[in-house]
C-alpha positions in Angstrom: 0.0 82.5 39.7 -1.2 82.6 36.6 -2.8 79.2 36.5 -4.0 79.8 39.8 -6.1 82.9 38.5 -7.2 80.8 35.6 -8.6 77.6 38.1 -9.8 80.2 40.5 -12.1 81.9 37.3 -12.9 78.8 36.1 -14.7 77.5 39.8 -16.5 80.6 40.1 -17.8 80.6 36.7 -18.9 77.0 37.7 -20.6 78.1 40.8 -23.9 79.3 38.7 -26.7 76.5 39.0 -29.3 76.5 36.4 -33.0 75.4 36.4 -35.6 76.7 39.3 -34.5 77.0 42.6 -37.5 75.4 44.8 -40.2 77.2 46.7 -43.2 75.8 48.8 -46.0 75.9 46.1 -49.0 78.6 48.1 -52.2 76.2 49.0 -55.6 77.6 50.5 -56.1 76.1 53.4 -58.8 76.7 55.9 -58.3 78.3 59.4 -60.5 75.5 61.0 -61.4 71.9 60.4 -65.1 71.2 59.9 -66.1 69.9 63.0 -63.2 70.8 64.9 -64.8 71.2 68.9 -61.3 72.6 71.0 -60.0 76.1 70.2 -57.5 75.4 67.0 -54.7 77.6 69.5 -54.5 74.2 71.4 -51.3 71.5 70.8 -53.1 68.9 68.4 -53.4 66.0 69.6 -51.1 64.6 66.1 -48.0 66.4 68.1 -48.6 63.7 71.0 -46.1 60.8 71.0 -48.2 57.6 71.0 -47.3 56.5 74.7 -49.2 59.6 75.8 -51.9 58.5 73.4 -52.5 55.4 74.2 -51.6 54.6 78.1 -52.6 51.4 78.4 -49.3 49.5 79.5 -49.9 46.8 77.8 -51.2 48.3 74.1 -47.4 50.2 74.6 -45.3 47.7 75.1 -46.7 45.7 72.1 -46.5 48.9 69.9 -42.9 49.2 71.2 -42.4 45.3 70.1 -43.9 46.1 66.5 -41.7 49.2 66.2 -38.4 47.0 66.6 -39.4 43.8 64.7 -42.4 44.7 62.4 -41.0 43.5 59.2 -42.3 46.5 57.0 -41.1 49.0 59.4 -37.5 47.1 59.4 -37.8 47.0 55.5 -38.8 50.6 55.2 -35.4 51.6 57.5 -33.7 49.7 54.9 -34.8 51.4 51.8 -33.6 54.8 54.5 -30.0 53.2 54.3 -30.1 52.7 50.4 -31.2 56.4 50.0 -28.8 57.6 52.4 -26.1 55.2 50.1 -27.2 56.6 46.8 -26.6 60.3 48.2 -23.1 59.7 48.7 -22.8 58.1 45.3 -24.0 60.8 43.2 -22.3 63.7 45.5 -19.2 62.0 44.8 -19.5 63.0 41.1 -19.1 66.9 42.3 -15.1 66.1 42.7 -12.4 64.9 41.0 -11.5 61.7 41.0 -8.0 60.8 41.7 -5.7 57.6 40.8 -2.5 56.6 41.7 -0.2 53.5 40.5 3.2 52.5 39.7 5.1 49.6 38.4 8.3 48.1 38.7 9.8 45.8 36.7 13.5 44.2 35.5 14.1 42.1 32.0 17.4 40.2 31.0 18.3 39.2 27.8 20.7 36.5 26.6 24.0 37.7 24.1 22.3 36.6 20.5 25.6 38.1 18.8 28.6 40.3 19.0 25.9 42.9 17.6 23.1 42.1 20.5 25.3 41.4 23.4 23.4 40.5 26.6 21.4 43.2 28.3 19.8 43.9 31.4 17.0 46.5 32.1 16.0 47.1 35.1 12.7 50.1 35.3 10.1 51.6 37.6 7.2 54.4 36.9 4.8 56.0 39.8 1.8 58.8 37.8 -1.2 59.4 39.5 -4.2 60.8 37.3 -7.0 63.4 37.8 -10.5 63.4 36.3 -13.2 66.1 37.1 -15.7 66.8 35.3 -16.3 70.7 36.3 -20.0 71.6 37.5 -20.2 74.7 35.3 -23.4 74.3 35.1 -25.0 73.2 38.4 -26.2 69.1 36.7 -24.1 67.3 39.6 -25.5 70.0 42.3 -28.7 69.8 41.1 -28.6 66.2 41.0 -27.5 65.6 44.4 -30.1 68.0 45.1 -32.7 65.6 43.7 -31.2 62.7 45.4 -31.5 64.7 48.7 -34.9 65.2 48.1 -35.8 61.2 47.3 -33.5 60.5 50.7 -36.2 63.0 52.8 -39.0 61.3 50.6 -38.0 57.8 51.8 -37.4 59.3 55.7 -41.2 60.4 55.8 -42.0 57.5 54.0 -40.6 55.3 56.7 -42.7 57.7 59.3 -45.5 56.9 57.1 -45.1 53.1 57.9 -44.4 53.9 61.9 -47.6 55.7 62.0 -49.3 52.8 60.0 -48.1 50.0 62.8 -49.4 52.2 65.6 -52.6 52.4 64.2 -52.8 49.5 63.1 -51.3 47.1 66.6 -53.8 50.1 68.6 -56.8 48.9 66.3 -56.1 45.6 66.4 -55.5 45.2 70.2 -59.1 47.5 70.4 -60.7 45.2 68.5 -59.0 42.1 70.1 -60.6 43.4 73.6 -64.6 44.4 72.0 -64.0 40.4 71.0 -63.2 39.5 74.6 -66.3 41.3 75.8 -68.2 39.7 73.3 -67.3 36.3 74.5 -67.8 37.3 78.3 -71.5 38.5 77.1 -72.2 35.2 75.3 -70.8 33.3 78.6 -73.4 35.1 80.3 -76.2 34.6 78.5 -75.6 30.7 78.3 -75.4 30.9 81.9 -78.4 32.4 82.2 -80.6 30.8 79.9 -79.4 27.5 81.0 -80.9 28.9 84.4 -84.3 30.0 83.1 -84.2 26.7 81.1 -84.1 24.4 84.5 -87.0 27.2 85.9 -89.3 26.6 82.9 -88.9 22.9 83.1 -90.0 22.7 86.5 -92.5 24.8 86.0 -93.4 22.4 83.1 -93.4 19.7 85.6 -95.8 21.5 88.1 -98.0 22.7 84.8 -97.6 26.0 85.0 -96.4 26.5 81.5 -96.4 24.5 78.4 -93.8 22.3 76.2 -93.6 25.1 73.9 -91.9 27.3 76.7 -89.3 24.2 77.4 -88.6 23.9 73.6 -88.1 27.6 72.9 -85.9 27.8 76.0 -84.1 25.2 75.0 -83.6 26.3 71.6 -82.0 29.8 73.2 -79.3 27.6 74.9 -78.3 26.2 71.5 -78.3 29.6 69.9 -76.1 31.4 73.2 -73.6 28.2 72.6 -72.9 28.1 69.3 -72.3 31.6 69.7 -69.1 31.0 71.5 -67.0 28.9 69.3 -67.1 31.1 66.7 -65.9 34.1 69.0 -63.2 31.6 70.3 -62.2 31.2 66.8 -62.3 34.9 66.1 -60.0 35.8 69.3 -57.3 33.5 68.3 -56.8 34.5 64.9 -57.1 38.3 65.9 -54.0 37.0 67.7 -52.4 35.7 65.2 -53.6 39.5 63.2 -51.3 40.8 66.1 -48.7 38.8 66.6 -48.2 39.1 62.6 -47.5 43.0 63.4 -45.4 42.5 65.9 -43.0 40.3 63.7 -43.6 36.8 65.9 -44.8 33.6 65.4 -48.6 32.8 66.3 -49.2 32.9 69.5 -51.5 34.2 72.4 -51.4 38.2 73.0 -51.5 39.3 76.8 -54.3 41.6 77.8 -54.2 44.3 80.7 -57.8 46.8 81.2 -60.7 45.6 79.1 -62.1 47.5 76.3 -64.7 49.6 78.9 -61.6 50.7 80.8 -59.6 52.2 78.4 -58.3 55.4 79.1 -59.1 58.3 76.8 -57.6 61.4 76.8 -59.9 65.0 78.6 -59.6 66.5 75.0 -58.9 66.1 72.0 -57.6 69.6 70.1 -57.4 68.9 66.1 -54.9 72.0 65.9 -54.1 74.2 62.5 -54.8 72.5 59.8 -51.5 74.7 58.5 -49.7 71.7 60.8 -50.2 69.4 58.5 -48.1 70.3 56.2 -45.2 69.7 58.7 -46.3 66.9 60.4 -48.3 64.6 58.6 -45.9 62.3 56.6 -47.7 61.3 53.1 -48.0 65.3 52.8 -44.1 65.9 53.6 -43.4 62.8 51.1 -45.2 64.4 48.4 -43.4 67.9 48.7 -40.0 65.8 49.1 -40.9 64.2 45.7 -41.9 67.8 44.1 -38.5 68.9 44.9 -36.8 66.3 43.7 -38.8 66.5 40.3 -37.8 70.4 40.7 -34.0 69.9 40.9 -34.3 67.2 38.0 -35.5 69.7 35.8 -32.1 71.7 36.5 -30.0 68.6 35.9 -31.9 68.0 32.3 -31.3 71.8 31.5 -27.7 71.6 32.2 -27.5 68.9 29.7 -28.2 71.5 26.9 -24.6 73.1 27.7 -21.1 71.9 27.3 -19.8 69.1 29.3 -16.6 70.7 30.6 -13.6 68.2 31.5 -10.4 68.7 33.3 -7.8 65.7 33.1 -4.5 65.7 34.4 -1.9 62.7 34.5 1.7 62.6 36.2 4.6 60.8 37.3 7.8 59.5 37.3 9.9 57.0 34.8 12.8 56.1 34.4 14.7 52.8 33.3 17.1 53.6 35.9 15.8 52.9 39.7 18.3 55.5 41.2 17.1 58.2 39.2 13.0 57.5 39.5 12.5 60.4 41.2 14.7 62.9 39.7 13.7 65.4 37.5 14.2 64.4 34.3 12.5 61.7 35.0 9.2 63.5 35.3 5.9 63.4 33.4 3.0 65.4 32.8 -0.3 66.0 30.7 -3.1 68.8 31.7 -6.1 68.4 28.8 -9.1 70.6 28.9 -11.9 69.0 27.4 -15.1 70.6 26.0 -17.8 68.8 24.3 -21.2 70.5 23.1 -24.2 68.9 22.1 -24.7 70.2 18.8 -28.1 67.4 17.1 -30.2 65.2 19.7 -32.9 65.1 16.9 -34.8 67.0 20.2 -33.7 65.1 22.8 -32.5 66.9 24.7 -35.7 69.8 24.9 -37.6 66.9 24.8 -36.0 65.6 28.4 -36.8 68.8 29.9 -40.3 69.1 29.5 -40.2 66.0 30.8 -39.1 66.7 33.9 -41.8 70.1 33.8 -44.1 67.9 33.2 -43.0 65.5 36.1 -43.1 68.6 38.5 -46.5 69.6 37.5 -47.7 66.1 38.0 -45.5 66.2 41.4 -47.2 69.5 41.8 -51.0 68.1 41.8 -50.1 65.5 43.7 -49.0 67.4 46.6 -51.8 69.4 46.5 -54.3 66.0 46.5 -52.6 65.1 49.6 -53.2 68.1 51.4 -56.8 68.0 50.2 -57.0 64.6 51.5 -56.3 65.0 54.8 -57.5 68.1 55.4 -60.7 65.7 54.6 -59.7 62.8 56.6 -59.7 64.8 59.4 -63.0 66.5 59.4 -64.5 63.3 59.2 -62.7 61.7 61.9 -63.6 64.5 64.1 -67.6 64.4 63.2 -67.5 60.5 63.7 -65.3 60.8 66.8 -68.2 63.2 68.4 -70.8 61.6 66.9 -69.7 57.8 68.2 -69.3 59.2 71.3 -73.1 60.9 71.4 -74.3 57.5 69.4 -72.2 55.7 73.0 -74.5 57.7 75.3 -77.5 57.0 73.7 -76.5 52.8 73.5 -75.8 53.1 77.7 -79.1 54.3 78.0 -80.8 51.9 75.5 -78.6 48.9 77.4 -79.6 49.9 80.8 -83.2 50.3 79.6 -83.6 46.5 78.2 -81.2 45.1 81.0 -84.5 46.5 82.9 -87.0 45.1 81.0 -85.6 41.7 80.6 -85.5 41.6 84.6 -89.1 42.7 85.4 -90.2 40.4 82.5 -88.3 37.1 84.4 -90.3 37.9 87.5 -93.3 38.5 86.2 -93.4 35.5 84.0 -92.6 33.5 87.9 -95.5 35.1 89.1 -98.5 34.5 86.1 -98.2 37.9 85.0 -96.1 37.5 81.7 -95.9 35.0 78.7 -92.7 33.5 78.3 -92.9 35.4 74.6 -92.2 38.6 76.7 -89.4 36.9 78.4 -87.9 35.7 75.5 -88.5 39.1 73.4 -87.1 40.8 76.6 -84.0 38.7 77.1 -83.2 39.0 73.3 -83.4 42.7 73.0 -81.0 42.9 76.0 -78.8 40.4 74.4 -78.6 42.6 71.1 -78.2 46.2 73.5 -75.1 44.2 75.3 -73.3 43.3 71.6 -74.6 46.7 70.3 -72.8 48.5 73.2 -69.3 46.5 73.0 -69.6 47.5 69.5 -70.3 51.3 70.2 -67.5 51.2 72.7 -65.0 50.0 70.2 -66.0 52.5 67.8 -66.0 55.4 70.2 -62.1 53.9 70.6 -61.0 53.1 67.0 -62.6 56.8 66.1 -59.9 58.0 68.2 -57.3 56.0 66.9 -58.2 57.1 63.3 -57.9 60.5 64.5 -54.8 60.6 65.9 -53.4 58.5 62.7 -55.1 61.2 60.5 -53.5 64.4 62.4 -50.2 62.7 61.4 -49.1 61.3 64.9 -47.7 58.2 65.6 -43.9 58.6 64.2 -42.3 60.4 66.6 -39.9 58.7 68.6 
């Protein structure tokens, strides 16, 4: 009973922890993003798993593809599984460690003399053996507490790379289509100025226009077809871009809607900016860091007190077999060791304001992050709102030159219009077509850049 009181005193003693115990650092943040349009009490739109997002079947099933075989989201699972390892390595120093063995073994000896007759021996031993190192002092705790907090670093850091390969197949694919309708406009306008190049030449014939008309027309054709190659080229190795993310081998990507068809979502609510701090993943990664530099510095003040020991070994020998396990044949040792650092020449001080200057720099960093998405998202809101006003204004530009390069064609049939003003007329419309693909993909990639700075895309 008595030892029992003793072990007993001696756990409890060893259940203080020193070093700070951690607490979410306070940050000012501000009730409303800047340019934040939908009432903050709205779900953001970062809480939204990406198939509600983004509902184009096809732009799913490849993100769905990336998310099993991208190679960096497999690599940063991986690094999940060595952190999740390393846990169980350093927890394991919180308890003893225990050893058993025996041996058995039998040795004969020849008669030398009458004094050394011949002799045989025949022997056996079992003793197991105890080590633990007793956590007076909270290091193992705190330790496993730091490499707790490194596991939940590398968890958000693998969400970090999940919501990196939806934004980046969604952009991609975006961009993928604006390239498609690029090509279709370029078709076009081959089309049709190989059309208004047989009109002016037969015009030419008749003399109602000049050599000068033919050869500008002409040059137009050249210009619209060696426009296409080069989008051709583009579109295949924005393929390749994708195919890349999705882990395969070059190849051709399949295509559903066109860019213009997209679907977009009625609103799009920003939230708290208080969410953040739960949702966005480089933000959760940074605290998870801060605390493990928090429980390190616990771990480097523990090492200023005794190291506390407690070894035991026991067992059984005897040079008879029969009598291994009786009781005289037992064996036992119970040490307590205790060893205090007494000169580091500093060391040991030095070590932890190391780790309090690691937590202040963890400390800062946490509170960049924060600062830097609260900023990412203002400006993806304004340029969300704004590409979408700047979208409106290219419809109406397009449709205004689409009108103009029509009434100039007919009235250049009829006399009433040089085929400058055609060609002026035909080129401005040319440009408004490119110049509204381009609007449209940015109205779209806004939105992806949104929803990638509101810290969605990782939930599965």
């Amino acid at each position: 009973m008595k030892k029992l009181g003793v072990l007993s005193f001696l756990l409890f003693w060893g259940a203080c922890t020193v070093g700070p115990n951690y607490h979410r650092p306070s940050v000012n943040l501000p009730g409303n993003y800047r340019g934040a349009t939908a009432p903050a009490a709205k779900p953001s739109l970062g809480s939204e798993k990406w198939w509600q997002v983004f509902r184009d079947p096809t732009l799913v099933k490849l993100i769905h593809t990336a998310m099993a075989q991208n190679y960096d989201v497999r690599i940063a699972a991986a690094r999940v599984v060595e952190a999740q390892a390393a846990v169980g390595i350093t927890r394991a120093s919180q308890f003893p460690s225990v050893a058993f063995g025996g041996a058995l073994f039998t040795e004969q000896n020849p008669k030398i003399s009458k004094i050394f007759p011949a002799y045989q021996v025949n022997a056996g031993r079992l003793d197991f053996s105890v080590l633990w190192n007793l956590d007076f002092w909270g290091k193992y705790r705190r330790e496993t507490e730091a490499v707790r907090a490194q596991l939940l670093s590398t968890e958000w850091g693998q969400r970090a790379v999940r919501v990196s390969i939806v934004a980046s197949v969604a952009t991609a694919y975006l961009q993928l289509q604006a390239l498609d309708a690029d090509l279709s406009v370029a078709r076009r306008a081959l089309a049709s100025r190989e059309a208004s190049l047989r009109l002016i030449r037969v015009l030419a014939r008749n003399g109602s226009t000049s050599a000068l008309d033919v050869s500008q027309a002409r040059q137009l054709v050249d210009v619209a077809a060696e426009e296409i190659p080069n989008l051709e080229r583009q579109i295949a190795e924005q393929e390749n871009l994708l195919r890349l993310l999705l882990g395969e081998n070059p190849g051709p990507i399949p295509r559903a809607r066109p860019l213009l068809e997209q679907p977009e979502p009625a609103t799009v609510p920003a939230g708290l900016p208080a969410e953040l701090l739960d949702r966005r993943p480089d933000i959760a990664e940074a605290e998870a860091n801060l605390m493990a530099a928090n429980a390190q510095i616990g771990v480097l003040k523990a090492s200023l007190f005794p190291d506390i020991s407690l070894t035991g070994t026991g067992g059984v020998e005897s040079y008879a077999l029969n009598r291994l396990i009786s009781r005289p044949s037992r064996t036992w040792n119970i040490p307590l060791n205790l060893v205090q650092p007494v000169f580091e020449a500093g060391a040991l001080r030095s070590g932890v304001r190391l780790a309090q200057a690691q937590w202040r720099q963890m400390l800062l960093t946490y509170r960049q992050s924060i600062l830097t998405a609260l900023d990412q998202v203002s400006n993806t809101l304004i340029a969300y709102q704004k590409d979408r006003e700047f979208l409106q204004r290219q419809q109406q530009l397009t449709e205004a030159t689409r009108q103009s390069d029509r009434l100039s064609l007919v009235l250049y049939r009829n006399g009433g219009a040089s085929y400058l003003q055609v060609l002026t007329s035909e080129t401005n419309f040319l440009a408004a077509q490119f110049n509204l693909i381009q609007a449209e993909l940015n109205a779209r990639l806004a939105l992806v850049q949104l929803y990638q700075a509101l810290g969605g895309g990782w939930q599965s």
